[in-house]
Each structure stands twice: as C-alpha cells, then as structure tokens.
N, CA and C of each residue as an Amber inpcrd file, in Angstrom:
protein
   276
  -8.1910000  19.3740000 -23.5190000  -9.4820000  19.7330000 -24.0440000
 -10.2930000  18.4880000 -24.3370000 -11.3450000  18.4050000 -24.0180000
 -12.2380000  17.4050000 -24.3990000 -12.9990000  17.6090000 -25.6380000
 -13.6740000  17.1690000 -26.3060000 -13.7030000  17.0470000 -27.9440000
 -15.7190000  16.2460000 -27.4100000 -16.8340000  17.0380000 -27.9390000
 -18.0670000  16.1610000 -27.7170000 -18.6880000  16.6120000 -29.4770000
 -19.0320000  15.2340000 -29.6860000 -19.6240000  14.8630000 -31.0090000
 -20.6580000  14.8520000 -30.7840000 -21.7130000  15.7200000 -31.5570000
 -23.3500000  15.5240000 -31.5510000 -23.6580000  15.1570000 -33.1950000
 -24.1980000  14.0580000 -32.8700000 -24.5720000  13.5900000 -34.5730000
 -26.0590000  13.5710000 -34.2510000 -26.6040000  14.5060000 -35.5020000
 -28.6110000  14.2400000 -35.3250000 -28.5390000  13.8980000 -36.6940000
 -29.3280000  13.2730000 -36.8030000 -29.8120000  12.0670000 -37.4670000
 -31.0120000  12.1650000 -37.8500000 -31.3770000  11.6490000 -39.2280000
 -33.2770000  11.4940000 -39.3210000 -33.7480000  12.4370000 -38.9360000
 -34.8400000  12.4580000 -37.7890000 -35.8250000  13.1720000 -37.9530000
 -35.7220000  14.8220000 -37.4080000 -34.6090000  14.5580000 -36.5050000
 -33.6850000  15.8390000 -35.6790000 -32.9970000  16.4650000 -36.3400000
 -32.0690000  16.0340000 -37.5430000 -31.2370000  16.8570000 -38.1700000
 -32.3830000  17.4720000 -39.2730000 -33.4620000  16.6900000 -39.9730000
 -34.1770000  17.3440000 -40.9620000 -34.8990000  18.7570000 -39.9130000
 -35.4430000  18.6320000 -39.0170000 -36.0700000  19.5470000 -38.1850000
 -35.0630000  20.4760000 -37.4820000 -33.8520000  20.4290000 -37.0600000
 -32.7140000  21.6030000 -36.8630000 -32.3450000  22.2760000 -38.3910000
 -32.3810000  21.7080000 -39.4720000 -31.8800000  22.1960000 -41.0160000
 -33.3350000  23.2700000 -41.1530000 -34.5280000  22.3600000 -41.0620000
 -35.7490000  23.0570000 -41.3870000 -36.2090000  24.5910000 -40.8310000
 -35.3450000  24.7170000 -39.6310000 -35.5570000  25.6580000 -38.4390000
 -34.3120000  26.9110000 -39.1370000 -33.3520000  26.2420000 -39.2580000
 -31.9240000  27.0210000 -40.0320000 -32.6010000  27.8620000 -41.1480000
 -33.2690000  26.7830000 -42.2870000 -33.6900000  27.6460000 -43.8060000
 -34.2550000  28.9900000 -43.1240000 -35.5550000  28.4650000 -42.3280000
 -36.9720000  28.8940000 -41.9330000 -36.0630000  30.5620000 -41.6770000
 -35.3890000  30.4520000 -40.3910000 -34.9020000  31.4210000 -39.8430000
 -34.0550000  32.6990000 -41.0150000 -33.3480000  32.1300000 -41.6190000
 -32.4230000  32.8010000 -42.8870000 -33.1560000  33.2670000 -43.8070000
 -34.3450000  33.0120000 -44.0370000 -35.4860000  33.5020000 -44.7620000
 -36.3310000  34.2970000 -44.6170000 -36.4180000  33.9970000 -43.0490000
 -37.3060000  35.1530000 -42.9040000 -36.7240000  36.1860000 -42.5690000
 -35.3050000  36.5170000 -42.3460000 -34.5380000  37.7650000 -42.0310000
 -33.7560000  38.3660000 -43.4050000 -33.5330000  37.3290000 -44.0530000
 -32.5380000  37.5860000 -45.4180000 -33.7680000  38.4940000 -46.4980000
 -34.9950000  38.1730000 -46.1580000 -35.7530000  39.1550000 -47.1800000
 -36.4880000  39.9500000 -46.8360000 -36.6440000  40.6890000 -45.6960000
 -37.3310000  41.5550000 -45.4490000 -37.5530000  42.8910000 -46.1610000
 -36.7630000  43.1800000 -46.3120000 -37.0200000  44.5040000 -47.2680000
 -36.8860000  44.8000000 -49.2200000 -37.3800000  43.0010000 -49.2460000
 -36.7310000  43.2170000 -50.3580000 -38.4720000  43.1250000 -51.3480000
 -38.2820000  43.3500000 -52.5390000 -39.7380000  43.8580000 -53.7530000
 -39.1200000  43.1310000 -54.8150000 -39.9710000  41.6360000 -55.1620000
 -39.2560000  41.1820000 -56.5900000 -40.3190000  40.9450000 -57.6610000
 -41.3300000  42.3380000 -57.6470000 -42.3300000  42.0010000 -58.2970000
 -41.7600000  42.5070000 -59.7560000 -42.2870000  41.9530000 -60.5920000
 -41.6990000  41.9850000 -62.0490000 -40.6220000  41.2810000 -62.1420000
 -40.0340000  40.4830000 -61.4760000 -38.1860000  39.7500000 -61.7830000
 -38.6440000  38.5150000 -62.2630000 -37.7190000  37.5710000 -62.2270000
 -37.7080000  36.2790000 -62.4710000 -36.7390000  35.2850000 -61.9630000
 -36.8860000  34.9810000 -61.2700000 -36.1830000  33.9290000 -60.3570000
 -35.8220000  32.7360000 -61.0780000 -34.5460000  32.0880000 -60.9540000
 -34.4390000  30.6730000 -61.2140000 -33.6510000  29.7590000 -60.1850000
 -34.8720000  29.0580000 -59.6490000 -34.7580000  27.9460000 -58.8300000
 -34.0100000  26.6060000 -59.0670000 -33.2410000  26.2300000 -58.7560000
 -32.5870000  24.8200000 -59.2290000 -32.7440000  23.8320000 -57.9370000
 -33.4710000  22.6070000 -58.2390000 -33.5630000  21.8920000 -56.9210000
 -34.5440000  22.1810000 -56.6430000 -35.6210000  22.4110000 -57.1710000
 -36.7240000  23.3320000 -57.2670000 -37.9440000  22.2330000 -55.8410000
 -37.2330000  20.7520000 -55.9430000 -38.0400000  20.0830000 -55.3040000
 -38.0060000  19.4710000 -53.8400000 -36.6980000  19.6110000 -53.8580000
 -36.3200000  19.1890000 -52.3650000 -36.9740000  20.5400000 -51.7720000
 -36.0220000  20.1350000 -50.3910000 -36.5920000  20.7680000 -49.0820000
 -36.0960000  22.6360000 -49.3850000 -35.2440000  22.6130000 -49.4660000
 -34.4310000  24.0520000 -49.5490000 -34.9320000  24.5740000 -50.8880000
 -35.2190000  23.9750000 -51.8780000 -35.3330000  24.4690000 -53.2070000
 -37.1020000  25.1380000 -52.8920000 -37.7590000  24.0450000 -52.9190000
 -39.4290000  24.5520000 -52.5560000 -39.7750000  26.1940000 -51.3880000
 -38.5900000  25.7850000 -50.3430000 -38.5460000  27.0340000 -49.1440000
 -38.2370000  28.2870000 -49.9920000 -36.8810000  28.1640000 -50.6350000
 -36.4390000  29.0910000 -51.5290000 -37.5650000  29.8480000 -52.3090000
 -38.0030000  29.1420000 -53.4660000 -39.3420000  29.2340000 -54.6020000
 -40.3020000  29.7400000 -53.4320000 -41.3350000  28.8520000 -52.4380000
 -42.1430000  29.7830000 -51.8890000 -41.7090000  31.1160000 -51.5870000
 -40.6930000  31.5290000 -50.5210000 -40.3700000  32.8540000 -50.1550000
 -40.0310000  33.3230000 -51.7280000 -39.8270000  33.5370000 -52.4430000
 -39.4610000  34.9850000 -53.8000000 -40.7350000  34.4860000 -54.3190000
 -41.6500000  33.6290000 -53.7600000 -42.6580000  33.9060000 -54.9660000
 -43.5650000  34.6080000 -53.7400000 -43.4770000  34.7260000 -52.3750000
 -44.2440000  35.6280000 -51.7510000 -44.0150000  37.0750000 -52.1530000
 -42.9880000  37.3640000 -51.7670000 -42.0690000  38.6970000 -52.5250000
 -42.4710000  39.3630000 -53.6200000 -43.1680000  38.2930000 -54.9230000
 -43.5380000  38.8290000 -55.8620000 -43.0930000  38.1080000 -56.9050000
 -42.1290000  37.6690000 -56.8960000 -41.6760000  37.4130000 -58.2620000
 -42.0970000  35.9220000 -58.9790000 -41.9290000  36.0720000 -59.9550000
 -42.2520000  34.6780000 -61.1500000 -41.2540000  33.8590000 -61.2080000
 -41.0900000  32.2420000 -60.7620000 -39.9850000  31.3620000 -60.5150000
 -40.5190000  30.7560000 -61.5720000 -39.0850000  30.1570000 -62.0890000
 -38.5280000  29.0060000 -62.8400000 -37.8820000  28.0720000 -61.9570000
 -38.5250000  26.9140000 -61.7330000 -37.7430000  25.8450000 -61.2490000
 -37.2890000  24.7080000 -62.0570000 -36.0920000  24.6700000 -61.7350000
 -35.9780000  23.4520000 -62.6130000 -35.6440000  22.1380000 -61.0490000
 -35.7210000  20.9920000 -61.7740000 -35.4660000  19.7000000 -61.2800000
 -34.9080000  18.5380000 -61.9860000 -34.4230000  17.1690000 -61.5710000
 -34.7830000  16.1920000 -62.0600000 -36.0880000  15.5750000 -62.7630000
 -36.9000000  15.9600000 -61.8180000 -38.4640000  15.0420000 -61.5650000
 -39.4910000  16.4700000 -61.3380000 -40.1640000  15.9730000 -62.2760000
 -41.0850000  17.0780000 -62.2390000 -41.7610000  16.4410000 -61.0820000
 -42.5630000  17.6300000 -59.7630000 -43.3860000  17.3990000 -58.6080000
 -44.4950000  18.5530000 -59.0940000 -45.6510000  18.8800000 -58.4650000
 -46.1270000  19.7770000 -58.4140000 -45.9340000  20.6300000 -57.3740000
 -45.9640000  22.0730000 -57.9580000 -45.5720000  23.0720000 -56.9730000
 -46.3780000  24.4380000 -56.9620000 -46.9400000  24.5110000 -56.3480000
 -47.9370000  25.9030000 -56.7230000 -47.3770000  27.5340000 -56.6940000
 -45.8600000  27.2410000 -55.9490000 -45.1260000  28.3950000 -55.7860000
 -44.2980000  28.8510000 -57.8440000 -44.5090000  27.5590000 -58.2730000
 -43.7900000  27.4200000 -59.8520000 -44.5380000  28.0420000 -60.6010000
 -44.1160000  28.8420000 -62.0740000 -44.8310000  29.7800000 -63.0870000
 -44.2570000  28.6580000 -64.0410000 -43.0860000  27.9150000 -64.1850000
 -42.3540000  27.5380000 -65.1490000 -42.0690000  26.3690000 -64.8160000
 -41.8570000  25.1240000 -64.7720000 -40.5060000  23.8580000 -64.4140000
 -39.7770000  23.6200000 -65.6690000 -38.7600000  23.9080000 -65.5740000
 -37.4900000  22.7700000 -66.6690000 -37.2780000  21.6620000 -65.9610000
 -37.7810000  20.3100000 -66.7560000 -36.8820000  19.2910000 -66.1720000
 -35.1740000  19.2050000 -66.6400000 -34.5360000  18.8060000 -65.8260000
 -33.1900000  19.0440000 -66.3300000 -31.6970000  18.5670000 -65.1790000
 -30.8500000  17.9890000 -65.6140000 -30.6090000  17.1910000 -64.4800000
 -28.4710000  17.9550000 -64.5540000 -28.4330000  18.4850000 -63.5440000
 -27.7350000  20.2130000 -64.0550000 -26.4980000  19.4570000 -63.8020000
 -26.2020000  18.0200000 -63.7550000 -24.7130000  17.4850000 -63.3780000
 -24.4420000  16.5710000 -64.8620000 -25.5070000  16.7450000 -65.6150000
 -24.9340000  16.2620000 -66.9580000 -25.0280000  17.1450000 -68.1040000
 -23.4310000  17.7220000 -68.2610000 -23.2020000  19.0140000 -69.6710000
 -24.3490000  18.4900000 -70.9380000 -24.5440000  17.4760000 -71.1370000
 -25.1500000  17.4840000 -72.4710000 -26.7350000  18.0710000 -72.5670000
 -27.2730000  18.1620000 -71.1260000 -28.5190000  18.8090000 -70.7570000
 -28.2460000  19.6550000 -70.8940000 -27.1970000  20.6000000 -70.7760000
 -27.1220000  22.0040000 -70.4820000 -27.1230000  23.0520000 -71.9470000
 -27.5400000  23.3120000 -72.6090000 -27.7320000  24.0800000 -73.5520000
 -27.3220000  25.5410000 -73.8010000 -26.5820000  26.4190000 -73.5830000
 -26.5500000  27.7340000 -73.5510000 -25.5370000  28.3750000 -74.3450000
C-alpha cells in the first residue's frame, strides 16, 4: 500500500476548514426556531466561534459570547470576557 500525505497549510487549510463550518451549518440548522433561547458562545471570536454566534443569532436567538479579548461583534447581545482554561475565572 502506498501511504500519500496532503498537508494544507495557511491560506488552503483556513479556506477547506471555512468551507467544512460553512457547509455543517447550513445543513445542521435547518429546521430549527431559537427565538426566545439563549445561546452561550465560547470562543466567541475566532473563526468557528463568530460562524457559530452568527448562524443561532439568524435563527433567532440572543448569544452570550464569551472570549479572551473583547472584539466587536454585531451577532453578540452579551460578551463575558473570560479566559475558560483558568479555574479561578470560573465562578459557578
């Protein structure tokens, strides 16, 4: 058996990942109504977190994102800054 390695890199792997979310999103919610809920986003700022937050806030619903770094996000009702790999942030 022969064995072939494809490594994408930079600008190819962000644009095959981008195509992956895109696709899983737009099939994973089709029938779904999240008007009145409340969503909580973590990662609220990267690439997957923002995709996430836009789609349920098309849907309807009111997101909480949290992050490290606050960004602006127009898909956000809420941001916690909050950095979810150190317990002493975590409050509950």
């Amino acid at each position: 058996k022969k064995t072939a390695i494809i490594a994408l890199g930079g600008n190819a792997l962000s644009q095959k990942i981008r195509q992956l979310i895109h696709n899983f999103l737009a099939t994973w919610t089709l029938h779904i109504n999240l008007k009145s809920k409340i969503c909580v986003v973590t990662g609220c700022n990267g690439y997957i977190g923002k995709s996430v937050a836009a789609k349920l806030s098309s849907l309807g619903a009111k997101i909480i994102g949290t992050d490290i770094k606050y960004k602006k996000n127009r898909n956000l009702n809420t941001f916690i800054k909050i950095n979810l790999e150190k317990k002493s942030e975590i409050n509950f």
